[in-house]
N, C-alpha and C positions, 0 to 999 in steps of 0.2 A: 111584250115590250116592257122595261123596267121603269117605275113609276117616279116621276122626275124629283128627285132629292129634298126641294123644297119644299114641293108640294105636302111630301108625307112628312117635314120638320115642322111646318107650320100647322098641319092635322093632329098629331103628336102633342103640338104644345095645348091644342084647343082642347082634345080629349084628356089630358091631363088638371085642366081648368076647369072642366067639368063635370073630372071627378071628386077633386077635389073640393069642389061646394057641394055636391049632392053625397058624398060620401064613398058612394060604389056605386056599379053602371051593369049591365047586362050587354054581353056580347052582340045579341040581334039588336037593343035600344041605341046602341053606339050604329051602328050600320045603319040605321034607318036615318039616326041623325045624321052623319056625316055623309050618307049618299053613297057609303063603297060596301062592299062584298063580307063574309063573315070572317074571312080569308085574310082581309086587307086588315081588320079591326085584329086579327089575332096576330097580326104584325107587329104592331102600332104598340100595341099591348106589351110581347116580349121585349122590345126595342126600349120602353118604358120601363117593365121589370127589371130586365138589365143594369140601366140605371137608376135603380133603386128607387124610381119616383112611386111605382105601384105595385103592387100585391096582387099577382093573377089567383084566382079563385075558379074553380069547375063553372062555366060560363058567364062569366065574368072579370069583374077586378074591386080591389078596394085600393082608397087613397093610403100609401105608405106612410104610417103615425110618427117614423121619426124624420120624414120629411120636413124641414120650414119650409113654413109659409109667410108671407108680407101681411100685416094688420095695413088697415088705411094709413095714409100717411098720417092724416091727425091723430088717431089711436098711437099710433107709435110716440108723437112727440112726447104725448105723457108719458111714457116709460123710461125709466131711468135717468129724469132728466140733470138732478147732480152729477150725477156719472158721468151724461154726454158733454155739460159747460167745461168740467175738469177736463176732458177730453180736446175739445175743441178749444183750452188755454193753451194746455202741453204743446200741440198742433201750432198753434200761430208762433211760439216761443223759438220752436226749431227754425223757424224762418231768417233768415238775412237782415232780408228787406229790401232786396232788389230781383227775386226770380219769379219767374212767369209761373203759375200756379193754378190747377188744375182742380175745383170743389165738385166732388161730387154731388150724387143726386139720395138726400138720404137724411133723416134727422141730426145725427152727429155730425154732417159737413156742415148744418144748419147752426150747431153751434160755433163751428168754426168762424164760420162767418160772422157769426154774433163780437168773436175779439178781432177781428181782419182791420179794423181803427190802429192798435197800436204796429200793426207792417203794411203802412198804407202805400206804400211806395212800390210794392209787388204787384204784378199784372196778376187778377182773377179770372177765371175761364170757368163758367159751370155750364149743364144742361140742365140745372134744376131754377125754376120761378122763383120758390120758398129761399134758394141762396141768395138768387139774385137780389132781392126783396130786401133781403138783409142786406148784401151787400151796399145796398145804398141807402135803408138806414143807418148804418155806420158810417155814411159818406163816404163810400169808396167812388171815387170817379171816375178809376181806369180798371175797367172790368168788361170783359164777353161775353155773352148770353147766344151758346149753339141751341138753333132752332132744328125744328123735323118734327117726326109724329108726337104727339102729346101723349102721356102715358099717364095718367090717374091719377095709381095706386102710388109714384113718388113723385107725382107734379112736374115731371120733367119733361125731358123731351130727347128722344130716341129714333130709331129709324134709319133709311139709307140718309135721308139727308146729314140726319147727326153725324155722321160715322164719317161719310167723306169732307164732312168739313173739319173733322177733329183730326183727319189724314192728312192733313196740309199742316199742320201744329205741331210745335213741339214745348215739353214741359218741362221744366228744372225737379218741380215735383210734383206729388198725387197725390192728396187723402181722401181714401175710394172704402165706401159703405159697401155695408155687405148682408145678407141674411144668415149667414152660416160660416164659420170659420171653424174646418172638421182636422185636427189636429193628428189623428190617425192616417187619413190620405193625405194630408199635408195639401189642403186645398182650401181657398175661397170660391163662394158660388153667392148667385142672388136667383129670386125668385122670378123674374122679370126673361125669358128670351128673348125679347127684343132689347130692353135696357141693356143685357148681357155683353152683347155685341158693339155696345159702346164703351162698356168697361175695357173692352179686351184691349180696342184700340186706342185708349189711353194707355196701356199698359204699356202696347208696342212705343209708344210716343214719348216718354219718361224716365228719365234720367233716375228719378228715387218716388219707390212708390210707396207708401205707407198704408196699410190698412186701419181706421180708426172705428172702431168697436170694442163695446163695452161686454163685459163677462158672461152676458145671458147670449150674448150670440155664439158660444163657442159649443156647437153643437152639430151632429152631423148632417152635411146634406140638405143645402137647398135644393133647388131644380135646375139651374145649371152653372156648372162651375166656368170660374173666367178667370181663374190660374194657379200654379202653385206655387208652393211657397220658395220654390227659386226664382219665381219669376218676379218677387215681391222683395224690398228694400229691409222693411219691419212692422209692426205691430205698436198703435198705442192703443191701450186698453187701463183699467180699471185697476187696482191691486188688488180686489176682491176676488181673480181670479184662483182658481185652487193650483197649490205647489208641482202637482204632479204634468197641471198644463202647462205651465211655465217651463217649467225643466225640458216638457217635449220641445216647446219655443224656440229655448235656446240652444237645444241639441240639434235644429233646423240651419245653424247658422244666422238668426235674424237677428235685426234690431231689437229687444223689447222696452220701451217705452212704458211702467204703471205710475199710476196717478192716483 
């Protein structure tokens, strides 16, 4: 009988967690941990390699070095933070001032929110605390807060609950973080499978979706991708980015947006 879908997506994500903090794993240590066969773990493993998260090795695996990975959220905010304020100006600028608006869960949507004052008149929709937080430090007073599983690493909040309440919504626009924006597969991915699954469905939800990340994320390959770049409006980023990525940008057909 064939092993029910989820079951080895959500085994997958945990052994991939687990290699990735301890560095490499042994094919019997993974079996023991997760309670299934040597069989089952040599599955789990190619299905992984395939997608470029790991590096199988003669009874084992090591974690894939040009993988991203998520720093804690607080680590993160310290990085690049003139980059992300610039970021999250350009972002509220493009605004109206009357569309229903979707922040994501992610430092740079944090600065967004930090200007969300000067288009106070737009509906806020985020799954992230840290926006919200902002959000009404800046006095926003008409703003959403989607609940569900609580997730950590970006203080949000993800899940089935997330996901069908965000199904019911619709957005004028997005500006959706990311771990990795890999110019070659012409894709964004975040580090998070469960947050993943809430990006997508903003995506499907969204009129214009914008990715806001700065030049150090443009790298290959997070841990799971949640869309390409046709699926995406444009990009604001930094102008620190180097020529040869930009030119792929705009050879993509996208918006680019530098700051």
């Amino acid at each position: 009988m064939s092993e029910n879908f989820d079951l080895a997506a959500v085994r997958r994500r945990k052994i991939a967690d687990l290699v990735r903090v301890r560095g490499s794993m042994g094919i019997r240590d993974l079996g023991l941990q997760f309670g299934v066969s040597d069989a089952t773990v040599r599955r789990d493993l190619k299905a992984l390699d395939d997608e470029g998260i790991v590096v199988r090795t003669h009874g084992g695996v090591l974690m894939n070095a040009n993988v991203r990975v998520d720093l804690p959220n607080e680590e993160r905010k310290a990085v690049g933070t003139a980059e992300k304020q610039r970021i999250g100006e350009a972002a509220i600028e493009m605004l109206v001032g009357d569309e229903v608006v979707f922040l994501d869960a992610g430092t740079t949507a944090h600065a967004v929110a930090a200007h969300a004052h000067k288009k106070n008149r737009c509906t806020y929709v985020t799954t992230s605390l840290g926006v919200a937080n902002q959000l009404q430090a800046q006095g926003i007073g008409d703003f959403y807060m989607i609940g569900g599983s609580y997730e950590p690493v970006n203080d949000s909040f993800a899940g089935t609950l997330a996901v069908s309440a965000l199904r019911s919504l619709s957005f004028d626009i997005a500006f959706l973080c990311c771990s990795a924006v890999d110019v070659n597969k012409r894709s964004i991915s975040v580090a998070s499978e469960v947050y993943a699954q809430v990006q997508k469905e903003v995506i499907l939800n969204t009129r214009r979706r914008f990715v806001i990340a700065d030049a150090s994320k443009f790298k290959p390959n997070a841990f799971m991708r949640t869309s390409q770049f046709d699926q995406i409006t444009g990009i604001i980023t930094n102008r620190e980015l180097d020529e040869g990525t930009i030119a792929d940008i705009k050879d993509a057909d996208l918006e680019l947006v530098l700051v």
